[in-house]
VOROKOL-236479 format. One record per residue (C-alpha): x negated, y, z. Coordinates in steps of 0.25 Angstrom, whole numbers, plus 2048, in hexadecimal, padded with zeros to 3 digits. Layout:
<atoms>
XYZ;...
</atoms>
This chain:
<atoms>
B513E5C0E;B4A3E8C02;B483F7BFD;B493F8BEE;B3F405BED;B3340ABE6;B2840CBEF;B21419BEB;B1241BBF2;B1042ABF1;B00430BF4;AFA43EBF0;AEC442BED;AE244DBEA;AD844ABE0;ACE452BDB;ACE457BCB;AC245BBCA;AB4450BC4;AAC44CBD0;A9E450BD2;A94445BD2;A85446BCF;A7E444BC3;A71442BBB;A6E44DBB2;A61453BAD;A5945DBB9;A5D46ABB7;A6B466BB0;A75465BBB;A8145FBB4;A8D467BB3;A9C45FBB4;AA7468BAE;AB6465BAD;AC346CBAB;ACC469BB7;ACF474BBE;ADA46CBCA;ACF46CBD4;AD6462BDE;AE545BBDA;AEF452BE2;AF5447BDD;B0243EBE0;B06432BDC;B1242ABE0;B10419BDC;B1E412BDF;B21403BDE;B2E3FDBE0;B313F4BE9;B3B3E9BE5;B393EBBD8;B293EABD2;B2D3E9BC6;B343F7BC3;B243FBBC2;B1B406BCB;B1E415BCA;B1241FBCB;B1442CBCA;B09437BCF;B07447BCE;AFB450BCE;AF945EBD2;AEF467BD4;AEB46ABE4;AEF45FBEE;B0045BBF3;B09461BFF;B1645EC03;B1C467BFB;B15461BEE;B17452BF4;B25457BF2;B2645ABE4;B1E44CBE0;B26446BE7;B3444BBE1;B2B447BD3;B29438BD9;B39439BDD;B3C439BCF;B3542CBCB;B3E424BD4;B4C42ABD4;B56423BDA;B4B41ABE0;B47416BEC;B3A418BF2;B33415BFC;B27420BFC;B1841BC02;B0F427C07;B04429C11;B04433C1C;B01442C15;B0744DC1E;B0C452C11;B15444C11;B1C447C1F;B1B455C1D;B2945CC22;B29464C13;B2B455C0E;B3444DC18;B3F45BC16;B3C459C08;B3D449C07;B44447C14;
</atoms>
């Protein structure tokens, strides 16, 4: 039997904001100096990549958030309940690795 759903793979990640440090040539006695203006010092990023799977050409769906600091079940949740809204009345079939957040019990109670 074929399933007529989107198949959505979901994966978080911190990234780091700030320029990286790499060494330079500059005059002896002159050390460089880089300055910038970001002040998020580490962020975490979601991102959610659905296909669907009978029907290719209805197109790929992306959708991702940002936010300062890393994710926890609780704001794996709300993400979550944003990516809902991109496939209402939809169904899908959703594709994630092995975090502890995933199969934490916060989030089977709440998607259970």
């Amino acid at each position: 039997m074929t399933k007529r759903a989107w198949i959505v793979f979901f994966d978080e990640s911190g990234v780091s904001l700030l320029p990286e440090v790499r060494r330079t040539y500059a005059p002896r006695g002159r050390t460089p100096t880089l300055h910038h203006r970001l002040n998020w010092k580490r962020a975490g990023m979601a991102a959610a990549l659905g296909y669907h799977a009978t029907d290719p050409g209805r197109g790929p769906r992306l959708c991702f958030h940002l936010k300062p600091g890393s994710y926890d079940t609780t704001t794996l949740i709300e993400v979550l309940e944003q990516v809902k809204t991109f496939y209402t009345g939809e169904s899908v079939v959703l594709v994630w690795d092995g975090l502890s957040a995933h199969w934490s019990r916060g989030m089977r109670t709440r998607t259970g």
